[in-house]
N, C-alpha and C positions, 0 to 999 in steps of 0.2 A: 504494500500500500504506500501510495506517492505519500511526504509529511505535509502534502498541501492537502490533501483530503481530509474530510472530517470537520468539526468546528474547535476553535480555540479554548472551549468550554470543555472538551471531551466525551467523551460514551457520555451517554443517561446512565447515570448511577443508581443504587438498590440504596432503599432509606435507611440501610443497617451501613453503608459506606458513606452517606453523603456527608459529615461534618467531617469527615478525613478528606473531602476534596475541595482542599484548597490549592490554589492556581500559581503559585509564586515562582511564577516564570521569570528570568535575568532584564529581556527583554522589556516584559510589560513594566514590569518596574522602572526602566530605564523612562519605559513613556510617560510614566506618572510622573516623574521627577522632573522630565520636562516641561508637563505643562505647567506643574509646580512653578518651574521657574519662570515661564511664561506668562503666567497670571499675576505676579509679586504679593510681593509681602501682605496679602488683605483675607480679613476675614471670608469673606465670600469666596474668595480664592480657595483658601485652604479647607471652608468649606468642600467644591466644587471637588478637591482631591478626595476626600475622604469617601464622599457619595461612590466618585470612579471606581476607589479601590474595594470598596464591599462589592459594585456591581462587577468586577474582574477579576479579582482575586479572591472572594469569598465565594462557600459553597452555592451562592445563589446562581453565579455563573452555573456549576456541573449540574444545579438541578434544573436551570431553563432547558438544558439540552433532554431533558427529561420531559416535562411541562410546559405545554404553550402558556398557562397561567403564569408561571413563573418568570417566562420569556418576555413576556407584557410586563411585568412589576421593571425588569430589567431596562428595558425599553423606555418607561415612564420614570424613571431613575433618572437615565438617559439625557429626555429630550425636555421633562420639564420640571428639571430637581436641578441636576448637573451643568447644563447648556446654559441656563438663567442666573445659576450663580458665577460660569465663568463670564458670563454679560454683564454683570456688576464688579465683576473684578476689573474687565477691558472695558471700560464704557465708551461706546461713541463721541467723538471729539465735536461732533455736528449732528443734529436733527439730519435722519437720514429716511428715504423712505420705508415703508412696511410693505405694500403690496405684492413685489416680486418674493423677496425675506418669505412671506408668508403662505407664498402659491408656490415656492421651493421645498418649505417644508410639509405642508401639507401633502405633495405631489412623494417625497421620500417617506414620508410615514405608510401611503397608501401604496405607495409601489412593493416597499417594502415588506408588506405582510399581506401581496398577493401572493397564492401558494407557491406556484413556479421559482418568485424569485426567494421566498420564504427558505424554502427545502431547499434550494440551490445554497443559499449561504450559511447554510448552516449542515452542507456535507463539503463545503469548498474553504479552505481557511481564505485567498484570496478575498471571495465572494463576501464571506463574513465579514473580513475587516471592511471591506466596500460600504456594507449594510451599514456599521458601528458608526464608522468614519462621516455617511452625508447623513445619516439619522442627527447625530451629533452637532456636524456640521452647520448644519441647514437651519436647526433647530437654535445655533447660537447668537446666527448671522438674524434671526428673529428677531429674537428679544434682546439681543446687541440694537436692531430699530426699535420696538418697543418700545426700550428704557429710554430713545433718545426725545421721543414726545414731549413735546412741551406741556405741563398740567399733566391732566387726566387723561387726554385724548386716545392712548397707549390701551387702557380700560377694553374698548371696544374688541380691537386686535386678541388681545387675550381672552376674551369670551369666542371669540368667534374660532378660533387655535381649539379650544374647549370643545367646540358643536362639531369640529373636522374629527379629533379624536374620538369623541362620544358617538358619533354618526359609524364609523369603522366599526367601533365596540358593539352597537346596536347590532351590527349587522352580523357579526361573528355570533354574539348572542344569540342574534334569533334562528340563524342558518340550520338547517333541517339534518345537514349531516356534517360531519366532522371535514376537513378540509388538506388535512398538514399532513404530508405521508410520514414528515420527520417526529410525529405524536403518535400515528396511529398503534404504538404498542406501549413503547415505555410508561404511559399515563396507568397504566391495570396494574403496574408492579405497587404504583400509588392511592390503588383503592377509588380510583376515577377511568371512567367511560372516555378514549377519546375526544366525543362529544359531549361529555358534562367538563372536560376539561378546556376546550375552546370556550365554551359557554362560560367555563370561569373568568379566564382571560377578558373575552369579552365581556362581562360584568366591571372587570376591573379597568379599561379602558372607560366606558361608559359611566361608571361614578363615581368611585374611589379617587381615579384619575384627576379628579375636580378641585380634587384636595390643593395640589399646590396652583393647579390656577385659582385659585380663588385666593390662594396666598398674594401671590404676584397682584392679581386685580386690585384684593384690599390696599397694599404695599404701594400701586400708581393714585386713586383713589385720596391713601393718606396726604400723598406728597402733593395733589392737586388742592386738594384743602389747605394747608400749610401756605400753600403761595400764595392762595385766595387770601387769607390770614394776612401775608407779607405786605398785598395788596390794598388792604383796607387803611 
């Protein structure tokens, strides 16, 4: 078997191995540290580290390769935990637009967990870092515009980020059969149907999801008030 085959995560694990699979690879490290330095010295930053290295080097990596459920927590780590905190570490120098930002990402969220390209990146290491890299990406260069709104205006963007990912969840939710060839077995080792485990995933997309945007929302929200305040 080529070392490019397979995902970064490794085999789907059995629940009597998965807290021994942890991922502390030379490399990934090396990338943590980078972006470390990349982001400097800020809370948000070292925040943004910390999120990465549970989502890449903790068990939760080997158990996505197990669960699409898990693969979604991962993902949602990802693109609106991680991505948003390295967007307040780098803030935009200038008010920049949203709309492209926002049809980029939305466009990699949905691309990315069509089944095709889904199973493709997650039996192709290439493939996968692809998936990680513009999921990531795409998602920074977001809320990198978001944050640079003036006020509140930002608010909207971030609700609507919310209804692209909740819209996907719904639909995986409601989907009549299971979809991921890379689920259709290891989920039974976990006391889950295939399909009640998409159905998880997609629950979790659909509301749980909501949790840090509505973080984020509050957090523009506050700072529009504040200036209104500065204002008066």
């Amino acid at each position: 078997m080529s070392n490019w085959q397979g995902s970064y995560c490794g085999p789907a694990p059995i629940p009597a191995d998965l807290l021994s699979r942890w991922n502390i690879e030379p490399w990934a490290l090396a990338i943590l540290v980078t972006l470390a330095l990349w982001a400097g010295r800020n809370r948000p930053g070292a925040a943004a580290i910390i999120v990465l290295a549970f989502a890449f080097l903790s068990p939760l990596c080997a158990l996505s390769s197990a669960l699409f459920s898990a693969r979604v927590v991962h993902h949602v780590l990802l693109v609106a935990v991680a991505a948003p905190l390295f967007a307040l570490s780098r803030p935009a120098r200038r008010t920049t637009g949203v709309g492209l930002p926002f049809l980029q990402a939305t466009v990699a969220l949905w691309l990315w967990h069509a089944p095709v390209a889904y199973d493709a990146a997650l039996g192709h290491m290439a493939v996968f870092w692809a998936m990680q890299a513009t999921l990531f990406g795409s998602a920074y260069l977001f809320w990198r515009a978001v944050f640079s709104q003036p006020g509140g205006s930002g608010v909207g963007w971030v609700f609507l980020a919310y209804l692209a990912m909740g819209l996907l969840g719904a639909i995986l939710t409601l989907a009549p059969n299971a979809v991921y060839a890379t689920h259709a077995t290891a989920p039974l080792l976990w006391g889950l149907s295939p399909l009640s485990d998409q159905q998880l995933g997609g629950l979790v997309m659909w509301m749980p999801a909501g949790l840090p945007f509505a973080v984020w929302g509050w957090m523009l929200a506050r700072r529009a008030w504040r200036e209104m305040g500065e204002l008066q």
